[in-house]
One Martini backbone bead per residue (centre of mass of N, CA, C, O) as a GRO file, in nm:
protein
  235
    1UNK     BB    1  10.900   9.088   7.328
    2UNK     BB    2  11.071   9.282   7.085
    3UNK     BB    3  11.248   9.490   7.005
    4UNK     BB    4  11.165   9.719   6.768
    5UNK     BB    5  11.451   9.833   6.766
    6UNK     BB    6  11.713   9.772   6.656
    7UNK     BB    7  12.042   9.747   6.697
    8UNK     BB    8  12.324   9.805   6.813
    9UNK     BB    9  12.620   9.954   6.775
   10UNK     BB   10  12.895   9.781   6.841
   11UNK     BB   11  13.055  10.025   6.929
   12UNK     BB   12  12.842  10.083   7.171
   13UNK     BB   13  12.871   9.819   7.309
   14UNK     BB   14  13.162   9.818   7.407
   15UNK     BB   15  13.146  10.094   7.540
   16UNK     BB   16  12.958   9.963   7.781
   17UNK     BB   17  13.019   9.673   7.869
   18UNK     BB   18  13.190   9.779   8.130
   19UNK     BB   19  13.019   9.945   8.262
   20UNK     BB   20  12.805   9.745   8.326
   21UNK     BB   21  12.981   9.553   8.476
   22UNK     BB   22  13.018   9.742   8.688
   23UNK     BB   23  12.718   9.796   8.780
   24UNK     BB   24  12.529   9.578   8.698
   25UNK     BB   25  12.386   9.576   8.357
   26UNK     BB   26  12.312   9.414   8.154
   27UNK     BB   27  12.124   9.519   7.930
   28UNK     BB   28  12.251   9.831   7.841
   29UNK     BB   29  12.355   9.743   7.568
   30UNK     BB   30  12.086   9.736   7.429
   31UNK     BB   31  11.981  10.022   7.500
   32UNK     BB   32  12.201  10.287   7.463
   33UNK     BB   33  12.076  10.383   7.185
   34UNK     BB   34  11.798  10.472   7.326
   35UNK     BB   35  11.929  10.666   7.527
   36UNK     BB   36  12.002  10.867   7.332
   37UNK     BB   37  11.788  10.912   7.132
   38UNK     BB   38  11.613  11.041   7.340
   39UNK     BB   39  11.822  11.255   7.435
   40UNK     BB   40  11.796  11.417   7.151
   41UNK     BB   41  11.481  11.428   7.075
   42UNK     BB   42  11.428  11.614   7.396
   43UNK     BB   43  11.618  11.834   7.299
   44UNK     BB   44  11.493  11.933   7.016
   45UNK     BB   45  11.214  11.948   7.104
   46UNK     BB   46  11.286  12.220   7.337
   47UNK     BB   47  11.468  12.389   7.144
   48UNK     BB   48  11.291  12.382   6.853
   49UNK     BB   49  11.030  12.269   6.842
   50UNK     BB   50  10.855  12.444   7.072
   51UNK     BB   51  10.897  12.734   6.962
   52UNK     BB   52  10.814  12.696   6.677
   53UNK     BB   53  10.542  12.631   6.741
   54UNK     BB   54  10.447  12.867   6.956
   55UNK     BB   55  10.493  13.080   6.778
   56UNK     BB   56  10.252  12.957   6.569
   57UNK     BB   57   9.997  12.904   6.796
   58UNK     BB   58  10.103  13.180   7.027
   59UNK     BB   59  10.148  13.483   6.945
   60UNK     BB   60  10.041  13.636   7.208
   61UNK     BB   61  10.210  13.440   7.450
   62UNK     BB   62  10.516  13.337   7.379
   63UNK     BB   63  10.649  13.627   7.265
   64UNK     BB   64  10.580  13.760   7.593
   65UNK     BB   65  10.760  13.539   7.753
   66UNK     BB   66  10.986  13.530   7.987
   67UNK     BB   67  11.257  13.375   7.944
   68UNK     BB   68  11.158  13.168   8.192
   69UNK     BB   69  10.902  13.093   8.101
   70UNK     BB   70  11.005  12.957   7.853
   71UNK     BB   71  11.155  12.714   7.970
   72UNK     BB   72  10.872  12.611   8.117
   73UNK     BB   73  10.742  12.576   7.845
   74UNK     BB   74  10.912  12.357   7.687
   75UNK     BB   75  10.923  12.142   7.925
   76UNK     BB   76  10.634  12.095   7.906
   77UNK     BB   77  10.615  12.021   7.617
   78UNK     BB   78  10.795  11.759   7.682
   79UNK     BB   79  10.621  11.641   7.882
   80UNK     BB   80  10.382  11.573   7.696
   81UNK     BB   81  10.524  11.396   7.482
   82UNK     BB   82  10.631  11.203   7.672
   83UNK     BB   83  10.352  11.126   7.842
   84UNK     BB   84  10.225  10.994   7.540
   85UNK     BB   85  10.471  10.787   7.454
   86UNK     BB   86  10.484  10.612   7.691
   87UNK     BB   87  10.206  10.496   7.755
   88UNK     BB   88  10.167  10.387   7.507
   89UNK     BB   89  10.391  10.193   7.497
   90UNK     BB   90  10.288  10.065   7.777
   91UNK     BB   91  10.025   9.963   7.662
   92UNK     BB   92  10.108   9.795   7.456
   93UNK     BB   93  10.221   9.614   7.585
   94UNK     BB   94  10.012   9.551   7.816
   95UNK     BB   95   9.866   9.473   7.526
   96UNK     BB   96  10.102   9.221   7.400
   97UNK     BB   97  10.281   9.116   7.572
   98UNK     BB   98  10.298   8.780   7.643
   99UNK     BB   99  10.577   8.748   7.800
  100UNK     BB  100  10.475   8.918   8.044
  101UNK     BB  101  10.180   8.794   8.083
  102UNK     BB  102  10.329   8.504   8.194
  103UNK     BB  103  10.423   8.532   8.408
  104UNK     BB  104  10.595   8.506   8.711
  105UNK     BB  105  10.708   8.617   9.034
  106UNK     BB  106  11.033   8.561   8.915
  107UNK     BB  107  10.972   8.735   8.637
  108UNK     BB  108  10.857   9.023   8.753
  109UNK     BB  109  11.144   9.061   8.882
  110UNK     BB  110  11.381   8.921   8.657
  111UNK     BB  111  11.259   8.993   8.416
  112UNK     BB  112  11.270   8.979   8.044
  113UNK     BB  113  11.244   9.181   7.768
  114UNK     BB  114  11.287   9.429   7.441
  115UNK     BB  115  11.047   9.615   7.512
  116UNK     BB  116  11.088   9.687   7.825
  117UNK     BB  117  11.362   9.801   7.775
  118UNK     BB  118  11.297  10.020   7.572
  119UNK     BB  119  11.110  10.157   7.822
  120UNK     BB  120  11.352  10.229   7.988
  121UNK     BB  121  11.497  10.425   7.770
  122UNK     BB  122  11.307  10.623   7.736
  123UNK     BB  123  11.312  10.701   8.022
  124UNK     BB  124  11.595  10.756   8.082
  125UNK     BB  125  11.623  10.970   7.870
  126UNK     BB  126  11.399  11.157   7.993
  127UNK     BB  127  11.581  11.164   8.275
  128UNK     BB  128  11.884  11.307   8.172
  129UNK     BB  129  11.785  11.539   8.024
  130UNK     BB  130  11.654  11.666   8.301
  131UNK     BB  131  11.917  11.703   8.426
  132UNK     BB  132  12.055  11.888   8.220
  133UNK     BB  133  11.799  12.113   8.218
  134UNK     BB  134  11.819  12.160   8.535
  135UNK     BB  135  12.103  12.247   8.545
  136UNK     BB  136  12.097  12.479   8.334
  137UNK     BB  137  11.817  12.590   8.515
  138UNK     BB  138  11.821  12.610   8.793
  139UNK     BB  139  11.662  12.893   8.885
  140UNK     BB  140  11.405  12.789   8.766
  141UNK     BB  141  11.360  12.457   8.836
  142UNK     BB  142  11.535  12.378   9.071
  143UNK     BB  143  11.653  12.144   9.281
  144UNK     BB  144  11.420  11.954   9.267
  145UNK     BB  145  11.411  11.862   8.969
  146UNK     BB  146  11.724  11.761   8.997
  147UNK     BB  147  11.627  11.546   9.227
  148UNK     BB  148  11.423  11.389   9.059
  149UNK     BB  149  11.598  11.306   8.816
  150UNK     BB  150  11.815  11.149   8.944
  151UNK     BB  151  11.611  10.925   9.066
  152UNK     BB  152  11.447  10.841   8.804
  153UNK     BB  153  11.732  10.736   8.681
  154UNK     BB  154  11.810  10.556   8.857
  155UNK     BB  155  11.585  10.359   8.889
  156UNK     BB  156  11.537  10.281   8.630
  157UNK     BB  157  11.818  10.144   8.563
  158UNK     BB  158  11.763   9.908   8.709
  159UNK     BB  159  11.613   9.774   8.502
  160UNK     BB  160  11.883   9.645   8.376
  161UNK     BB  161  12.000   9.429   8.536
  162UNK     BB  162  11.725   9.282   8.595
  163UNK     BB  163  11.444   9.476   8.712
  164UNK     BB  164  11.138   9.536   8.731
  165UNK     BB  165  11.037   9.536   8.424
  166UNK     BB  166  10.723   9.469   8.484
  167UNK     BB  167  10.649   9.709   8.720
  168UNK     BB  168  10.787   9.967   8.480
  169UNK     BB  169  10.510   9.970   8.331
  170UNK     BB  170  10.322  10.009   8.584
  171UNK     BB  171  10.472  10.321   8.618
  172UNK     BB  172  10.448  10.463   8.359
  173UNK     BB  173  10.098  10.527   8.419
  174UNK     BB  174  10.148  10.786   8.587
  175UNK     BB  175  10.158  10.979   8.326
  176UNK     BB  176   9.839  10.996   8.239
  177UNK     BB  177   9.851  11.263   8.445
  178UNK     BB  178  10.014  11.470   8.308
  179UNK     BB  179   9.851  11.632   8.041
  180UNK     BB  180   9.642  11.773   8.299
  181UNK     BB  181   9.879  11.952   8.392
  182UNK     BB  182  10.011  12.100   8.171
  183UNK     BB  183   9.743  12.238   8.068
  184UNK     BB  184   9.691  12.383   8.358
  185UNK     BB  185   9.926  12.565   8.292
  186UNK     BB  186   9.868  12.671   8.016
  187UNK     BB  187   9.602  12.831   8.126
  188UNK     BB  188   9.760  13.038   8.293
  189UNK     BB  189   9.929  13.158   8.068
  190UNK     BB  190   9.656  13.210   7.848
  191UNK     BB  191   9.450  13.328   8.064
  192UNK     BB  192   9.217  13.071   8.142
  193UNK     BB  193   9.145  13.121   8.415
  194UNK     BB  194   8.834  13.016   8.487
  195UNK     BB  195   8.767  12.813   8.276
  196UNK     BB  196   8.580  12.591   8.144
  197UNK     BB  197   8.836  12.411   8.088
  198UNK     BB  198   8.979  12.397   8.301
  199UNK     BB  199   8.789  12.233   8.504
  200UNK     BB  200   8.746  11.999   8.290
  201UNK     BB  201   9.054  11.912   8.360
  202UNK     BB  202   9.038  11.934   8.669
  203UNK     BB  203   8.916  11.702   8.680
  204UNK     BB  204   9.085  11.483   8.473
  205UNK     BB  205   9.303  11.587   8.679
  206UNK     BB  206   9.171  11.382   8.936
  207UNK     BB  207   9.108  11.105   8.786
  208UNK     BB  208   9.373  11.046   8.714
  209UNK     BB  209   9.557  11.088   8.956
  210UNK     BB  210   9.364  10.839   9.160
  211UNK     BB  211   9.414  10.623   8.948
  212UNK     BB  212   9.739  10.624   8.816
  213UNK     BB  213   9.864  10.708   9.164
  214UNK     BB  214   9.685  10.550   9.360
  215UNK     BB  215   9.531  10.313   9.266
  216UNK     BB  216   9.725  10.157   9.097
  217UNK     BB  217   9.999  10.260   9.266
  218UNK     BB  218   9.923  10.067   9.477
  219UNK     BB  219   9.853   9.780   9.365
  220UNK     BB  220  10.151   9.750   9.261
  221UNK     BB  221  10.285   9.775   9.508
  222UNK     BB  222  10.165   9.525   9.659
  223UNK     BB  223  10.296   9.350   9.421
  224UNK     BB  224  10.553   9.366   9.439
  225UNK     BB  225  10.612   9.286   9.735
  226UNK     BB  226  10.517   9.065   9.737
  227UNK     BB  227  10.706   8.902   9.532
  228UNK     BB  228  10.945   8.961   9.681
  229UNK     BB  229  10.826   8.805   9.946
  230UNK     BB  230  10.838   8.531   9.770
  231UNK     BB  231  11.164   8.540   9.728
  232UNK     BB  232  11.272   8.539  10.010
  233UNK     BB  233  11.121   8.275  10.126
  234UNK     BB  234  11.264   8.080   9.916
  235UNK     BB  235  11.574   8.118   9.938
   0.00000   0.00000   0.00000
């Protein structure tokens, strides 16, 4: 499956390409803008539409929270929008792109679509963001934040290589279960602890949290693994 998005612009693509080579990144210049493009996305979202939307739907809530809680209450919120838009991207691919689904043990570790780069660069994309606001933020989102932050943009990035673009949209429905932990930070904000909607979500983050990092990524992993080590012994 094709990228669904332009090409990038030539001049972005001369300044990417030398860097490319020197990390060997091959595929990094076809998707460098959009690299760029999630991470101007989720600045936008972040710095001014989460504020303006949160003050216009919990007049009573955000507009009463600490400096630093705003910063995690908007954090979370683009962590909401990022959770919903790769998952989605990742399951049209995973039941769209043929040309993924017909792999084979070594193209599912070395192969590449412009689909599944897409999905990596803006994944890329909102873990660049998450090390900038980490790091403006360090002192209430911790280093943990930052850490967790630059190791998820090396691995992302390896993508590019290309490496294992296959099993990098099966590691992005980890995120299916993002939306019902966010659901429930703010529920403690707008003071709804032990309401019956926290507890229905509590349930379907445990089910979600279960099936798609547990159940799903154990799954995954073992095929991963497996894949890589019939690629050692074919050597």
């Amino acid at each position: 499956m094709i990228d669904s998005l332009p090409a990038p612009p030539g001049v972005l693509e001369a300044i990417v390409q030398p860097i490319a080579d020197t990390v060997v990144l091959k595929t990094l210049p076809l998707h460098a803008h959009e690299i760029l493009l999630a991470l101007c996305l989720y600045h936008i979202l972040n710095t001014y539409v989460s504020p303006a939307l949160s003050r216009r739907f919990f007049p009573a809530t955000y507009p009463n929270l600490s400096p630093k809680t705003k910063v995690n209450w908007d954090v979370h919120v683009t962590s909401m929008f990022q959770a919903v838009f790769i998952c989605s991207v990742a399951l049209w691919i995973v039941l769209k792109d043929e040309e993924r689904n017909h792999m084979n043990a070594r193209e599912r570790i070395w192969g590449y679509t412009g689909a599944m780069g897409m999905t990596q660069a803006f994944a890329a994309g909102y873990f660049a963001w998450d090390i900038m606001v980490s790091s403006m933020h360090l002192d209430v989102l911790g280093p943990g934040s930052l850490a967790h932050a630059i190791s998820a943009l090396i691995v992302t990035c390896l993508g590019f290589h290309p490496f294992a673009n296959y099993y990098g949209i099966a590691f992005v429905l980890y995120e299916l279960s993002t939306p019902f932990l966010n659901f429930h930070w703010f529920f403690d904000k707008c003071n709804m602890n032990g309401s019956r909607i926290q507890l229905y979500n509590g349930i379907l983050l445990l089910i979600a949290f279960f099936g798609c990092r547990l159940a799903w990524g154990t799954y995954q992993t073992v095929h991963i693994y497996r894949d890589i080590w019939s690629r050692i012994v074919d050597a």
